[in-house]
C-alpha positions as CSV (number, residue, x, y, z in Angstrom):
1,X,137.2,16.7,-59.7
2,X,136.0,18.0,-56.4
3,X,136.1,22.1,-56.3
4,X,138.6,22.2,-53.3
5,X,141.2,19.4,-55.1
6,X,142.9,22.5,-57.0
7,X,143.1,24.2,-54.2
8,X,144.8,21.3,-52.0
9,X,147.3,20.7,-54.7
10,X,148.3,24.7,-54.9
11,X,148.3,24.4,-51.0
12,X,150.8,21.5,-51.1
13,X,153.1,23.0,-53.1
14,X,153.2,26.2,-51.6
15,X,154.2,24.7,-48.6
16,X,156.8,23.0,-50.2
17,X,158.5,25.8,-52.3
18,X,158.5,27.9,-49.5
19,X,159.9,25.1,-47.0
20,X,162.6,24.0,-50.0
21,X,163.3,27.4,-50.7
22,X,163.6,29.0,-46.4
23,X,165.5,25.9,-45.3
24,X,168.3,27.4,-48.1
25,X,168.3,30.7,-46.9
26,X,168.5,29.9,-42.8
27,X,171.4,27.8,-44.0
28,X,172.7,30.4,-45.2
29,X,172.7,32.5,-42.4
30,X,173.6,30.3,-39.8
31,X,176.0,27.8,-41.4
32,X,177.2,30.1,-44.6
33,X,180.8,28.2,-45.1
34,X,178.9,24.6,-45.1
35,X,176.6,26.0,-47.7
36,X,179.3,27.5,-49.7
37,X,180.8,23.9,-49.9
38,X,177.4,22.5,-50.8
39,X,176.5,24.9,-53.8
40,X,177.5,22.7,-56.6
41,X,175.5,19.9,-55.5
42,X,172.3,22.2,-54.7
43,X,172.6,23.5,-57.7
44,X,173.1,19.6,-59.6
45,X,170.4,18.7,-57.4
46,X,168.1,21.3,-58.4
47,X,168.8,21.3,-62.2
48,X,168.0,17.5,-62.0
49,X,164.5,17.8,-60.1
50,X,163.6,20.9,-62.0
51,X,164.3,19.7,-65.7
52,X,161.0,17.7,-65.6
53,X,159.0,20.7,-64.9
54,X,159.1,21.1,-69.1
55,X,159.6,17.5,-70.0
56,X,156.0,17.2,-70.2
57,X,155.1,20.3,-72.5
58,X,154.4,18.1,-75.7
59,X,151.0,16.5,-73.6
60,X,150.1,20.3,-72.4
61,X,148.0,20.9,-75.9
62,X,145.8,17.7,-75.1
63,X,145.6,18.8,-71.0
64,X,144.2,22.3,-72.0
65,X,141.3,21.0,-74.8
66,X,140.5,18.3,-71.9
67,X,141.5,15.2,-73.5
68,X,144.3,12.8,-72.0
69,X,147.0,12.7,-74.5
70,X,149.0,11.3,-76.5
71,X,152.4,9.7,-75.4
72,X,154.0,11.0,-78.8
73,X,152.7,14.1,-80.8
74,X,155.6,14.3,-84.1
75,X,154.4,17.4,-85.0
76,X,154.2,18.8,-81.1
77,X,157.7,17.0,-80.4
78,X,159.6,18.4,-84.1
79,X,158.5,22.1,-83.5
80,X,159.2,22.2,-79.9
81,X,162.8,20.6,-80.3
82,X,163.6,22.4,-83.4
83,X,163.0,26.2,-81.4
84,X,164.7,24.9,-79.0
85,X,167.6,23.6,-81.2
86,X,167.5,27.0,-82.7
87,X,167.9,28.8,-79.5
88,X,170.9,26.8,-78.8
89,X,172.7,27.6,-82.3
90,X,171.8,30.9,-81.4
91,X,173.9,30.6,-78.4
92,X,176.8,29.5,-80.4
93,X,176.8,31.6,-83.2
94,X,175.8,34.6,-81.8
95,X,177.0,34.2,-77.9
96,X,176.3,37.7,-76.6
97,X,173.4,38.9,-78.3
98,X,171.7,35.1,-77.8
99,X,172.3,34.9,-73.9
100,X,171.1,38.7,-73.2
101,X,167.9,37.8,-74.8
102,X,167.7,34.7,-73.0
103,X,168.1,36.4,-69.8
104,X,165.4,38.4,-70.6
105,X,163.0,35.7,-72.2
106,X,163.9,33.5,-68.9
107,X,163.2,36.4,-66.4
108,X,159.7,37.4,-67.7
109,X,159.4,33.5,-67.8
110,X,160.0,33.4,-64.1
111,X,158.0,36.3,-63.1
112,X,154.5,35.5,-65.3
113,X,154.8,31.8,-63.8
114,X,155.1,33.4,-60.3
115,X,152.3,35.4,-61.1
116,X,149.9,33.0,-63.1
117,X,150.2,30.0,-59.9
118,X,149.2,32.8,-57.7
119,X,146.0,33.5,-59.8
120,X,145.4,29.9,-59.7
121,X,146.3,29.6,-55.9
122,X,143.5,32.2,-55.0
123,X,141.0,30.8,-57.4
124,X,141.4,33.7,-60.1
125,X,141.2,33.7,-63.8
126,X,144.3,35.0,-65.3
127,X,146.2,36.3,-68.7
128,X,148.8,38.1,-69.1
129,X,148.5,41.8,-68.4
130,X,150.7,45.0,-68.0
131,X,148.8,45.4,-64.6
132,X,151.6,42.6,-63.4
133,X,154.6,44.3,-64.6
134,X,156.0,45.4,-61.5
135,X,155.4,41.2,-60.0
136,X,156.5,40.4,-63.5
137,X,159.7,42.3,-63.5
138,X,160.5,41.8,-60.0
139,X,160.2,38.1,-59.0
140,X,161.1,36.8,-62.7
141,X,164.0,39.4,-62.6
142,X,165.7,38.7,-59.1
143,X,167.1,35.2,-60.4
144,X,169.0,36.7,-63.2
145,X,169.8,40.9,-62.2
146,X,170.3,39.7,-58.6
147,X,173.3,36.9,-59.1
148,X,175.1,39.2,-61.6
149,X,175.4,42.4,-59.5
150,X,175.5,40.7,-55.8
151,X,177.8,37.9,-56.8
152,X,179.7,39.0,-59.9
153,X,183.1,36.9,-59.9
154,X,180.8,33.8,-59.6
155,X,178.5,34.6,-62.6
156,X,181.3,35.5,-64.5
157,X,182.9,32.5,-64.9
158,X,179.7,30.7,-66.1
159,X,178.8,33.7,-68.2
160,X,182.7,33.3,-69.6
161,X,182.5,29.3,-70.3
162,X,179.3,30.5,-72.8
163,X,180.8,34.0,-73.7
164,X,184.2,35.6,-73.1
165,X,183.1,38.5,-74.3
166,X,180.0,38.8,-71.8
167,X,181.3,39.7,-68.6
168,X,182.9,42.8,-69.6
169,X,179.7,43.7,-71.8
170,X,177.9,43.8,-68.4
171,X,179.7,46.8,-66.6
172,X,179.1,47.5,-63.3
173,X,177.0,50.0,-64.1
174,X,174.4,47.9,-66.1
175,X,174.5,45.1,-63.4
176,X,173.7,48.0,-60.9
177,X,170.8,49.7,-62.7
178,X,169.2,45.9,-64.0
179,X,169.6,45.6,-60.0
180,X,167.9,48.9,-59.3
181,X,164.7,48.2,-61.3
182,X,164.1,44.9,-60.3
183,X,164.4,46.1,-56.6
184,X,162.2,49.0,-57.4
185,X,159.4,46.1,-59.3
186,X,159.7,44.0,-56.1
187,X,159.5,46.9,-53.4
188,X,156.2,47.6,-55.8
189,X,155.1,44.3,-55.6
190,X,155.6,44.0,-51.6
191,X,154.1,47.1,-50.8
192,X,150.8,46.3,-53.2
193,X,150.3,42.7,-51.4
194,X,150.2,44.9,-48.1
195,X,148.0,47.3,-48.8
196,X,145.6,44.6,-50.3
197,X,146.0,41.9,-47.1
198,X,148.3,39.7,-48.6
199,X,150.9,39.0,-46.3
200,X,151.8,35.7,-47.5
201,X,152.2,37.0,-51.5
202,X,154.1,39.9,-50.1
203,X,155.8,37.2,-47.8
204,X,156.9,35.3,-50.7
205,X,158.7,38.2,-52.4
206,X,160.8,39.2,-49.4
207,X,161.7,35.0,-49.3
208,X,162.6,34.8,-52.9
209,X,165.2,38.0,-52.5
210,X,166.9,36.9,-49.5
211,X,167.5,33.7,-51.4
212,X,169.3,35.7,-53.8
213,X,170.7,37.9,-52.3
214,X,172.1,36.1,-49.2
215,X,172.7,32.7,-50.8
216,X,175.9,32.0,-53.3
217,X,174.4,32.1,-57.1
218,X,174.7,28.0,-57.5
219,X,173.0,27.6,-54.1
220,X,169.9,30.1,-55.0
221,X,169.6,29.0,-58.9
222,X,169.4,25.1,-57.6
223,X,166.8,26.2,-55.0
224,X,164.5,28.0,-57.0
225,X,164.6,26.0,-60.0
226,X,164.1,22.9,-58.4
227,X,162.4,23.7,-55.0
228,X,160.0,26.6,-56.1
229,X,159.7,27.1,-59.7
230,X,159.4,23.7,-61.1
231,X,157.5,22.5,-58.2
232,X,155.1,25.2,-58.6
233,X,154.7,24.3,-62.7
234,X,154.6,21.3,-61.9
235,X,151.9,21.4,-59.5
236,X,149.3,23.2,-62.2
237,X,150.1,20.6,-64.4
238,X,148.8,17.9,-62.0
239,X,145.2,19.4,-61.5
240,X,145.7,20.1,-65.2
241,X,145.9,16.3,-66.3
242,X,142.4,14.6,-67.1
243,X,143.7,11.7,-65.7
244,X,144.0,13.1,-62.9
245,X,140.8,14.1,-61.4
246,X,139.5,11.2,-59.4
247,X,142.6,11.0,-57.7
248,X,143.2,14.4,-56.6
249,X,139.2,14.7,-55.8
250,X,140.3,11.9,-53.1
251,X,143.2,13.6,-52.1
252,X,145.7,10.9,-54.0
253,X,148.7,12.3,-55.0
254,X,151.0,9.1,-55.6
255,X,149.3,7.5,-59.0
256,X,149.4,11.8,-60.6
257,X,152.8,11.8,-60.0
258,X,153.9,8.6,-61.2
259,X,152.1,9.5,-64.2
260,X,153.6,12.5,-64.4
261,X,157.2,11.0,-63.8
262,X,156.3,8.6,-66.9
263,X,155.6,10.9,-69.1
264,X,158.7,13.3,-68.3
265,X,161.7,10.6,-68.3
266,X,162.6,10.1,-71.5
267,X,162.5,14.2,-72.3
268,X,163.8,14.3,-68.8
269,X,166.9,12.2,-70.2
270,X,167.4,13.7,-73.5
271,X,167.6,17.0,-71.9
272,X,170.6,15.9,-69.5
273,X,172.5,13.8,-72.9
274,X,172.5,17.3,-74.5
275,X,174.3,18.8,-71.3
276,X,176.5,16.0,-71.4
277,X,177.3,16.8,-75.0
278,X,177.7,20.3,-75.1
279,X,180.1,19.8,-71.5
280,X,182.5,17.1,-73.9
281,X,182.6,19.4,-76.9
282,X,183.5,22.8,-74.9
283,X,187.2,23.8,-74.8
284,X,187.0,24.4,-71.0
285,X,184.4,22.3,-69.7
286,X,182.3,23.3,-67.3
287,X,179.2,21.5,-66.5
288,X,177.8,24.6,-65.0
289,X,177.4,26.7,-68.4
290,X,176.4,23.5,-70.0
291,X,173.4,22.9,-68.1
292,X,172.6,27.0,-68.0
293,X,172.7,26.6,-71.7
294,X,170.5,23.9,-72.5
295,X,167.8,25.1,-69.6
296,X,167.9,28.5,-71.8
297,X,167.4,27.1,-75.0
298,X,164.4,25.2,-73.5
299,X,163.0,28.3,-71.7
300,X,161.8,29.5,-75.0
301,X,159.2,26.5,-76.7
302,X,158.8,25.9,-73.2
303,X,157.7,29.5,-72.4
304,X,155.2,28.9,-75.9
305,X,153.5,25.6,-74.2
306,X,153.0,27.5,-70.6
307,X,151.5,30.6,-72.5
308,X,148.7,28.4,-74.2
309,X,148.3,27.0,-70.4
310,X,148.1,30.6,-69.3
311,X,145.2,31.3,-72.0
312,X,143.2,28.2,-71.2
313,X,140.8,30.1,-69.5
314,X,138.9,33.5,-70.4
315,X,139.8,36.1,-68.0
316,X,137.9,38.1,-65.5
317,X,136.8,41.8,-65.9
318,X,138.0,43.9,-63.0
319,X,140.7,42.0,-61.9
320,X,142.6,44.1,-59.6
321,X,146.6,43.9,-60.0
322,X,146.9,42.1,-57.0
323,X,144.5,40.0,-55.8
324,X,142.4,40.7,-53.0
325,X,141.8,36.6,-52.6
326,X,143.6,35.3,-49.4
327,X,145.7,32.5,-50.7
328,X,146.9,29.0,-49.4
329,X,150.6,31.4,-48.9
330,X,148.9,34.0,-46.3
């Protein structure tokens, strides 16, 4: 692979995320009452495009030691659908406890994949470090603190088809200080990309909380997940593909991604039967909380997998916080 096919491939879907994700938000400002009506099938839309973001996850051990892969790994397949099996009993045995975890697992989840495709978008080494707290914190944290203080009856009644209890657990006051500190992270994160010449990262940041913050919660999640977070993941895992090499090298993109779609249907489908289950056994179905459900109990093997992807290679000494590298973002 050529040294600039990476780089093409981060370009592209930068340029896509942002496109998806700013197309959402002028819709919201100019045609808000259309956009209301269309949340529901944004958001159907984006859970369907962003579920294969993890369906390939049992390959990524083969990817990062170089080698193709196998189509079926048991021992890969058994401990990745037996966490997140767990997770999900979790869920319904423990509600409350289960999903305020979750939350938190999904928004530092959010925020470290922000954070890593950056690294790789300006050609930087990167593991996990507390210098990326406040990026962390912010950018993972605006999908989840944002929806549950700016848009409250909406949330609720998801967070009530998963937990009656929840809604009142999260009083006003702790949606309001969650709200607070992620504001705080991504004022942090803003003004550091300034002062270091990165409009575009800073750019990015201002984007991804006028999603959340101007767009109805269905709308935003279906934007994100499937027009910036999965396309971004998915994006890494393209260059990260042996297979791919030659073909991104030339600037092909059609043949990686019909690999890619190969390898991710049947997961792909096996993730939307067990939405369709847990929607049939619920007392007041609501297709909504089943999906949120299943994408949380998959947030945590899959947040294992993309950790090992994160450690794949040795990091840098004196990396700044934010880097100083102009990236394909501004």
């Amino acid at each position: 692979m050529t040294a600039d096919a990476p780089p093409r491939v981060t370009a592209l879907t930068t340029r896509l995320s942002v496109g998806v994700v700013g197309a959402v938000v002028v819709a919201a400002v100019l045609l808000p009452d259309q956009l209301s009506a269309w949340a529901l099938g944004i958001l159907a839309a984006g859970v369907l495009l962003g579920l294969p973001h993890g369906a390939v996850d049992h390959l990524v051990p083969d990817w990062v030691a170089g080698r193709p892969g196998r189509v079926l790994r048991p021992g890969v397949l058994v401990g990745y659908a037996a966490t997140a099996l767990i997770a999900l009993g979790a869920l319904l045995v423990a509600p409350v406890a289960s999903l305020l975890v979750l939350f938190a697992v999904s928004a530092v989840h959010f925020g470290m994949g922000e954070v890593a495709f950056d690294a790789e978008r300006s050609g930087t080494s990167w593991r996990p470090a507390w210098r990326d707290l406040a990026p962390v914190v912010g950018l993972g944290g605006l999908p989840v603190a944002v929806p549950l203080a700016r848009w409250p009856e909406e949330a609720d009644r998801v967070l009530a088809a998963l937990s009656p209890g929840l809604p009142a657990l999260l009083t006003p006051g702790v949606r309001q200080a969650a709200l607070a500190v992620v504001g705080v992270a991504v004022l942090v994160t803003v003004l550091g990309a300034l002062v270091h010449g990165r409009p575009g990262w800073a750019g990015e940041a201002v984007l991804l909380s006028a999603l959340f913050l101007l767009v109805p919660p269905a709308a935003a999640f279906g934007a994100y997940f499937g027009g910036w977070h999965a396309v971004r993941h998915i994006g890494r895992l393209l260059v990260l593909d042996p297979r791919n090499g030659e073909d991104l090298a030339a600037g092909r993109l059609g043949a990686p991604l019909r690999r890619y779609a190969a390898a991710a249907a049947a997961p792909t489908a096996v993730a939307l039967a067990g939405i369709a289950l847990l929607v049939a056994g619920a007392q007041r179905p609501d297709w909504t909380a089943g999906a949120l459900a299943v994408l949380l109990g998959l947030t945590v093997p899959h947040m294992a997998v993309v950790a090992l992807l994160d450690r794949r290679a040795p990091s840098r000494p004196g990396r700044r916080p934010v880097r100083v590298v102009r990236s394909a973002g501004g």
